[in-house]
N, C-alpha and C positions, 0 to 999 in steps of 0.2 A: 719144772718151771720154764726150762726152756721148750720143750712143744709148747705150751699154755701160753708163752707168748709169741711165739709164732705163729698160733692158729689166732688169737689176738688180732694180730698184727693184718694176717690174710684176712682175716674177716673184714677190718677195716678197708683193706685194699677194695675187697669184694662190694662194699655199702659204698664205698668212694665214685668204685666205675659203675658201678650201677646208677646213681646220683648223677655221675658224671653223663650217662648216656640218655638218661632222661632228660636232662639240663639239654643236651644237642639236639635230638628229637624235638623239644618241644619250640629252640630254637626258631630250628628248621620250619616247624609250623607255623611261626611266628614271621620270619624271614616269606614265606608263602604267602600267608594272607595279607601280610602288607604288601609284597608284590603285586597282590590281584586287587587289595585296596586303591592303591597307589595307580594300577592300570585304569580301573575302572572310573576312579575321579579325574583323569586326566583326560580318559575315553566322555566324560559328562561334559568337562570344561573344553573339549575340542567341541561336541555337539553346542554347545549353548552360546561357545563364541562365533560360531556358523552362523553369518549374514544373512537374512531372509532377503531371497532376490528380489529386486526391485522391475516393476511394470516396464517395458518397450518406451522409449520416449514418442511419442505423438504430439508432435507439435502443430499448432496454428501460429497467426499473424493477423496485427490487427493495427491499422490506422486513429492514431486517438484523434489526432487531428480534423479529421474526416468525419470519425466520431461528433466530435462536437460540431463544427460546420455542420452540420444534417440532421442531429438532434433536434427537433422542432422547441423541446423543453428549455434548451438553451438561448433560442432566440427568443420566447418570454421571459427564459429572465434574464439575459443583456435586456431588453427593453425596459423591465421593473427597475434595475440601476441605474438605467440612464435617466429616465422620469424622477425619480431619487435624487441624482443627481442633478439635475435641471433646477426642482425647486428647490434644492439647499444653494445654489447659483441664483436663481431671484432673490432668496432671501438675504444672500450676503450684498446683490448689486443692490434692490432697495437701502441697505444700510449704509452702502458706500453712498449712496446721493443722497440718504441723512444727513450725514459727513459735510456732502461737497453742499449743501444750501447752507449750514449752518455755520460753516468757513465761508461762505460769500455774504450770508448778516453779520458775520462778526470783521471783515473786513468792510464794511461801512460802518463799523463806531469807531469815535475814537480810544486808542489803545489804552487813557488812562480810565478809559469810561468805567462803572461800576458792570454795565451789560457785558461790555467786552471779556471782563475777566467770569465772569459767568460762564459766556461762551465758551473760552477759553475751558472751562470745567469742565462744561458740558460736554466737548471735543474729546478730552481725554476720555471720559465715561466710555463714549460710542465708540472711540479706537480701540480700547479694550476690551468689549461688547463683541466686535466684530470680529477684532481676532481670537479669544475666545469660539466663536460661532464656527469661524471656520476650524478652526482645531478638531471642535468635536463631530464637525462633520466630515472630515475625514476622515476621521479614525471609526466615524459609521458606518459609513462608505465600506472602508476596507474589510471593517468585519463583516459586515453584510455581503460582500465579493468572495471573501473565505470562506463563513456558514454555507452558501449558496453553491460553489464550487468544491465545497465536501459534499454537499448532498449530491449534485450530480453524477459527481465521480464514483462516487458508491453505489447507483444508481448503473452507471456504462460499467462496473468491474462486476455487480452482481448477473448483469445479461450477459458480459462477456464470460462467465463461468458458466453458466446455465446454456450457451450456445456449445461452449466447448465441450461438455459433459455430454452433450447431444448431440456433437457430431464423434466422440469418441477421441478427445485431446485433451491430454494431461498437461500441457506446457502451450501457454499464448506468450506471446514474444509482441514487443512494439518496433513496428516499423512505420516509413516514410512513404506514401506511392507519390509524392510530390515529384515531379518531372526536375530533372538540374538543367540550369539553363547557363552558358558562359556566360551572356551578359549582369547575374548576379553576383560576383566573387562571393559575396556571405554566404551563398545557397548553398555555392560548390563547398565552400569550407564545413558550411554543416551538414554536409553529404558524406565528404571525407571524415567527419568524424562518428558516422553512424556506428552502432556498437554490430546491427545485421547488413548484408552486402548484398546477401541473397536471399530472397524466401519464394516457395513457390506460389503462386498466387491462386492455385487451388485451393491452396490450405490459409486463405483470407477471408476472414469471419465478418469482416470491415461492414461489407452490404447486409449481413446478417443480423449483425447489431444493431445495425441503424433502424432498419429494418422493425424488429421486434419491439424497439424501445420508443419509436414512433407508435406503431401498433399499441401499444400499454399506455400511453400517454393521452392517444385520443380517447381510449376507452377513460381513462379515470378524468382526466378533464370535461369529458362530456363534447370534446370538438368536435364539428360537423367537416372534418376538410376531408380533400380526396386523400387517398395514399398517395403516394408517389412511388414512381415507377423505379423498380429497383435494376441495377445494370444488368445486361443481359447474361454475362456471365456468372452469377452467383446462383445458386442453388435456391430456387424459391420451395419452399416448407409450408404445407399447407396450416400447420398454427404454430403458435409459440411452442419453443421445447419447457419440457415440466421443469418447473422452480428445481433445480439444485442444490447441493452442501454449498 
């Protein structure tokens, strides 16, 4: 009985380490492949959080100001507003000297007259008539000044892309070539508040713009006028650059 349970006993010992060392082996496997898991996911998330570099900056500069002043499209339409504007100004003065004739018959009756208090009606009607009128012609006005003033703008931003993609600039910046003069203190103040100080005027698209957007204008208008002569520092390009994003 006593061998018989000592050889028991060792066998058990024997099944135990044996268990036991397969238990640590397979650990150890275990311990390995999650290390090289563990590496390898940390090696993907190091690659995948890696920035893709970003292009050289190339900058231009461009005059909006200028822009508009020389746009030929802009000076037809300040013209179409102003005509706009003109006859909704006849139409309010005609009403006002509605007004002013029928206040000077109604000061020739007398006040308890049956006319008079007519007039008196009739007065009110046309005071409210009129301002009425003008109300909604300015709020014509202005939206017709806005519609008009988006489409332009969208108009100088699309050529001003389409120039920069063509001379090889990722970044247009607005600047001033407005000369400061002391005698304006506003100028100099909105000199000193410019957001650029310097640009070099190589890289001013200004004449190029103008430029092209006049070019595109007479063609779809159909206008017979000359070009105009572009300064002699800007780069003349024998046509338009192709439509860009």
């Amino acid at each position: 009985m006593r061998i018989r349970e000592i050889l028991v006993a060792s066998a058990c010992v024997c099944v135990t380490g044996v268990v036991s060392a397969q238990q640590q082996a397979q650990d150890r496997g275990v311990q390995r492949t999650a290390a090289a898991t563990t590496g390898g996911t940390a090696a993907t998330a190091a690659a995948s959080a890696t920035p893709t570099p970003g292009l050289p900056a190339v900058i231009g500069s461009i005059d909006m100001d200028a822009v508009f002043k020389n746009y030929e499209k802009v000076k037809l339409a300040s013209d179409e507003m102003q005509a706009k504007a003109l006859a909704k100004q006849n139409e309010l003065q005609k009403m006002v000297a509605d007004m002013k004739a029928a206040a000077e018959k109604q000061a020739s009756l007398s006040p308890m007259s049956p006319e008079f208090k007519k007039f008196d009606q009739q007065l009110t009607q046309m005071k409210i008539q009129a301002e009425s009128t003008q109300q909604s012609a300015q709020k014509e006005l202005a939206e017709m000044e806005a519609v008009t003033l988006a489409g332009l703008y969208r108009e100088i931003q699309a050529m001003t892309s389409r120039v920069a993609v063509w001379r090889g600039m990722n970044y247009v910046v607005k600047v001033s070539n407005e000369p400061v003069t002391a005698s304006e203190p506003n100028a100099v103040m909105a000199a000193m508040s410019r957001t650029v100080v310097f640009s070099d005027p190589r890289n001013d698209i200004t004449p190029q713009v103008v430029q092209f957007l006049n070019q595109e204008y007479r063609k779809t208008a159909g206008a017979q006028a000359r070009p105009a002569a572009a300064p002699a520092s800007a780069a003349q390009p024998a046509s338009t650059p192709a439509r860009g994003n």
